[in-house]
N, C-alpha and C positions, 0 to 999 in steps of 0.2 A: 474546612475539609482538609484531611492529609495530605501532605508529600507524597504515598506510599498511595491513597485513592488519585490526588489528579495523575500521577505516574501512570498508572495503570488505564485511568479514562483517556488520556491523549493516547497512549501507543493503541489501547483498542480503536477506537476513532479513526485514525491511519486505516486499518481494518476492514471498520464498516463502513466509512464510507467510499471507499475506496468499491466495497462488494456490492455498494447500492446499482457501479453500473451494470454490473450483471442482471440486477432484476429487469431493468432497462431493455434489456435484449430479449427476454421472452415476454415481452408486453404486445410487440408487435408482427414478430415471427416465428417462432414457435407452432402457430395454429397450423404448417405444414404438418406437424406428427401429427398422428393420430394412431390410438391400439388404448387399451382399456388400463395396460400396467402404469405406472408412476415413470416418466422419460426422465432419468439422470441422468449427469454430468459431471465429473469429478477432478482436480485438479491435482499433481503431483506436485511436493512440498518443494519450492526456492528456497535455500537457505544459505548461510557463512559459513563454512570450513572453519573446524579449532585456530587454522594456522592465521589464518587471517583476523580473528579475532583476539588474537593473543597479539599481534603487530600491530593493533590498529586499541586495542585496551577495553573494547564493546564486551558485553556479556547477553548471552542469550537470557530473554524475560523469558517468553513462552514461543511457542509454535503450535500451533491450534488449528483442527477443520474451521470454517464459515457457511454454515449452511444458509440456502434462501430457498424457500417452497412456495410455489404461486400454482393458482389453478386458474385454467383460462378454458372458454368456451366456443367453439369453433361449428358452427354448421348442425348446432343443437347439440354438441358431443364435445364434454367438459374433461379436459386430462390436466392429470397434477405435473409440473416439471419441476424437478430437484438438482437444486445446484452447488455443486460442493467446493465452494475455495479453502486453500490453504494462505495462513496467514505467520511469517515466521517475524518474529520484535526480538529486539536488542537494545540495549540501553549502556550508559556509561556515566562515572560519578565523575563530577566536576567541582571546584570552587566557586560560587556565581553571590557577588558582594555578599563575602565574607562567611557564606555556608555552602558547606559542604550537601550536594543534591544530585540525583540523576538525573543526568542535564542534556544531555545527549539521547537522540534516540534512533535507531534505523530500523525499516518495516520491506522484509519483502511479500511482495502479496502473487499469489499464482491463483490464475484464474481459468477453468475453462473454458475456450473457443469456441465450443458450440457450433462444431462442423456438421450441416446437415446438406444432404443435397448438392454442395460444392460449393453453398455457400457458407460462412463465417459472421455467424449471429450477434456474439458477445463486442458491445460496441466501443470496448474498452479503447480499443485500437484506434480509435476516430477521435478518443478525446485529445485535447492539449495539454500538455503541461498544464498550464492556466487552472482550465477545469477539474484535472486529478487534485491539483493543489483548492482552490475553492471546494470542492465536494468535500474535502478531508476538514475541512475549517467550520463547516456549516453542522459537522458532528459536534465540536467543543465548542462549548460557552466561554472560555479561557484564554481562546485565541482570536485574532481579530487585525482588522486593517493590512489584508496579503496587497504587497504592494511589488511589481517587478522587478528584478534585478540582473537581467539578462537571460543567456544560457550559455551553455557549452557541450562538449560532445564527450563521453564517458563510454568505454567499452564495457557491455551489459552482454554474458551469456555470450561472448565471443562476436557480437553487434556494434558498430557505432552506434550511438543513441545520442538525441538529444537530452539532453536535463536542463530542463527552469529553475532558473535560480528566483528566490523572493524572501521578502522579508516580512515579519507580521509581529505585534503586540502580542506575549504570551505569560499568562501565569502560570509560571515553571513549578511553583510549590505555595504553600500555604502564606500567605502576603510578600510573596517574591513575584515582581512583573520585569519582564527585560524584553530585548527587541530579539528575532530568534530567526536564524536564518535556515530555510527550508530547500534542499535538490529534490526536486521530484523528478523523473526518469518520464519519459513516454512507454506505451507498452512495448514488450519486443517480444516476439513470435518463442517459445520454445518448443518444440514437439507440438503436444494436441492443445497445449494452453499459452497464455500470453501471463508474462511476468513483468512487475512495478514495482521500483524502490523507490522508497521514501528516506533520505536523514534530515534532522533537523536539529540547531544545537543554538543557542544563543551567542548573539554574535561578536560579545565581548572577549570569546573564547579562542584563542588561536592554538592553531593547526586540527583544529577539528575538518575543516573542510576537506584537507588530502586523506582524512581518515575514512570519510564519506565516501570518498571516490574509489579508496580500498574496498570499503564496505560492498561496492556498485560491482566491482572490477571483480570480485571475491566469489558475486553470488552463483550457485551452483542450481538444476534445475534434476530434479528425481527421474523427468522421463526423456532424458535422453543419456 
């Protein structure tokens, strides 16, 4: 497999699994709507500012929708709900024994909340560190053994936030394996959606971690 495909399958991964917990949330609540049309939910895009990516050396890969469609049936009366995340990735080249790779990566992910009734569906909010990080692991076959390494507090969207730190087994490129140290963010509330960042860089790498925390400090949210 390429450099240039796992690239690309790790930063998506970040992504999707991260959008899996969305589905999560209208498995079980959701059956309050009811009307014949399709109930959407749509997410405005989290992203990094030029300035902050030019200080910190990251490059935008993609920003992308994340759609998830599920149909659930409620009281004999079946409705579709459509959920729209946005997903923005960045990435950055590095030297990792003795090749030059994109070795760096940060994901912020916006999800919609899922406000109905005055309650707050989307149960992204609830997970842990821990689990954002697990979920995102259980996408790639490349990475493995997420092992704890504390946390700390990173101001996210003008929020204290906690971030997990962890460390895990990753093949960063084609017969290149290193140890790869991962901030995952908890969600923090913005407007009608909740936003997660991800960096993760290998840990033989220094000063990538304050780049991380640029990356966090950096992120911008479209609907407020």
């Amino acid at each position: 497999m390429s450099r240039e495909v796992r690239r690309r399958e790790f930063l998506r991964a970040t992504g999707g699994a991260l959008a899996a917990g969305t589905a999560i949330a209208t498995s079980g609540c959701l059956g309050v709507i009811t009307g014949s049309e399709p109930a959407e939910f749509s997410a405005s895009v989290a992203s990094v500012p030029d300035a902050t990516l030019e200080s910190t050396g990251f490059e935008e890969h993609r920003i992308e929708p994340m759609e998830i469609t599920r149909e659930f049936t409620v009281a004999g009366q079946t409705r579709e709900v459509v959920v729209t995340n946005q997903v923005a990735q960045y990435d950055k080249a590095a030297e990792v024994l003795g090749e030059r790779i994109r070795a760096s990566l940060f994901t912020a992910f916006s999800t919609p909340a899922v406000d109905i009734a005055g309650r707050t569906l989307n149960p992204i909010a609830e997970l842990s560190t821990r689990e954002l990080a697990r979920r995102m692991l259980t996408q790639y076959e490349g990475i493995d053994d997420l092992q704890s390494d504390g946390e700390e507090t990173v101001e996210v969207l003008g929020t204290d936030t906690t971030v997990g730190l962890f460390t895990a087994d990753a093949t960063i490129a084609e017969g290149v394996t290193t140890e790869v140290r991962l901030h995952v963010s908890e969600a923090v509330r913005a407007g009608e959606d909740f936003v997660v960042t991800v960096g993760a860089y290998p840990t033989r790498l220094s000063g990538q971690a304050e780049d991380v925390r640029a990356m966090m400090r950096g992120v911008t949210h479209g609907g407020e």
